[in-house]
N, C-alpha and C positions, 0 to 999 in steps of 0.2 A: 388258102388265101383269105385272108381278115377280109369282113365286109363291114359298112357302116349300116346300121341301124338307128333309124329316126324314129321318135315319136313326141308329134308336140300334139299335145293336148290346148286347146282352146280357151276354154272356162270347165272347169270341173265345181260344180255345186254342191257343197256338203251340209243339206238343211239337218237341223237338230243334232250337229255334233260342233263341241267346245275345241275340237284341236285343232293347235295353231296349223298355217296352211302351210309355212317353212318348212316345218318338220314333218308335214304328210309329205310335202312334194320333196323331202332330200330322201324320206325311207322309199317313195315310191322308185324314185331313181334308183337307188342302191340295189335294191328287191330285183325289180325288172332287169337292171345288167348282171346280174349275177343268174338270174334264169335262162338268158340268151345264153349266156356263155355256158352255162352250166348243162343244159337242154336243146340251145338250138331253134331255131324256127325256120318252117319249108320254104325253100328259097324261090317260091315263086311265084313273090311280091313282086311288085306294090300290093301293099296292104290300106283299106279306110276302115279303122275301127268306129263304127259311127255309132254302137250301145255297147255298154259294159254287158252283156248277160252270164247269167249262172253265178252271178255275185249271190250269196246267201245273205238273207237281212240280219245288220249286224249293229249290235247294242251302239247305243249311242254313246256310251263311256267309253268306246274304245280310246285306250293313246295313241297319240299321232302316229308314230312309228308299228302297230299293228295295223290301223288306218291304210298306212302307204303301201305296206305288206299284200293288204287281203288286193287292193285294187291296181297292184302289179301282176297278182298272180290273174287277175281274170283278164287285164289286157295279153298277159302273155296267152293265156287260153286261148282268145283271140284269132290273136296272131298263127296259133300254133292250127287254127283249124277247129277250134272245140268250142267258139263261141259265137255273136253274130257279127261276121267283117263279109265286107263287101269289098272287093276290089274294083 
């Protein structure tokens, strides 16, 4: 049975990096559905992911689309149980 999966993110702040926010927020999107699908998360949300943690500090060159990458993999972490969410 398909389920929907929300996450809206509020303001996300990216001090000391040049990449456009478009293109962080279309790779973050892409990243993160293809992780659920691909992986899954324990079905027994609601989830509040209220800090990104276990993100590793990451060059400021990065390009947008590694950008949106790293910080879909740490909300799906999250999500998954392995980061810090409050329900």
């Amino acid at each position: 049975m398909p389920r929907e999966i929300r996450v809206d993110i509020g303001e996300l702040a990216l001090d000391g990096f040049r990449a456009d926010p478009g293109r962080v927020a279309a790779a973050f999107e892409h990243e993160l559905t293809r992780l659920v699908r691909e992986r899954g998360v324990p079905a027994d949300g609601p989830w509040t992911a209220d800090v990104l943690s276990g993100l590793p500090p990451l060059p400021a060159g990065l390009s947008a689309s590694r950008l949106g990458q790293e910080l879909a993999r740490a909300v799906h972490e999250g999500l998954s149980g392995r980061g810090e969410v409050t329900s």
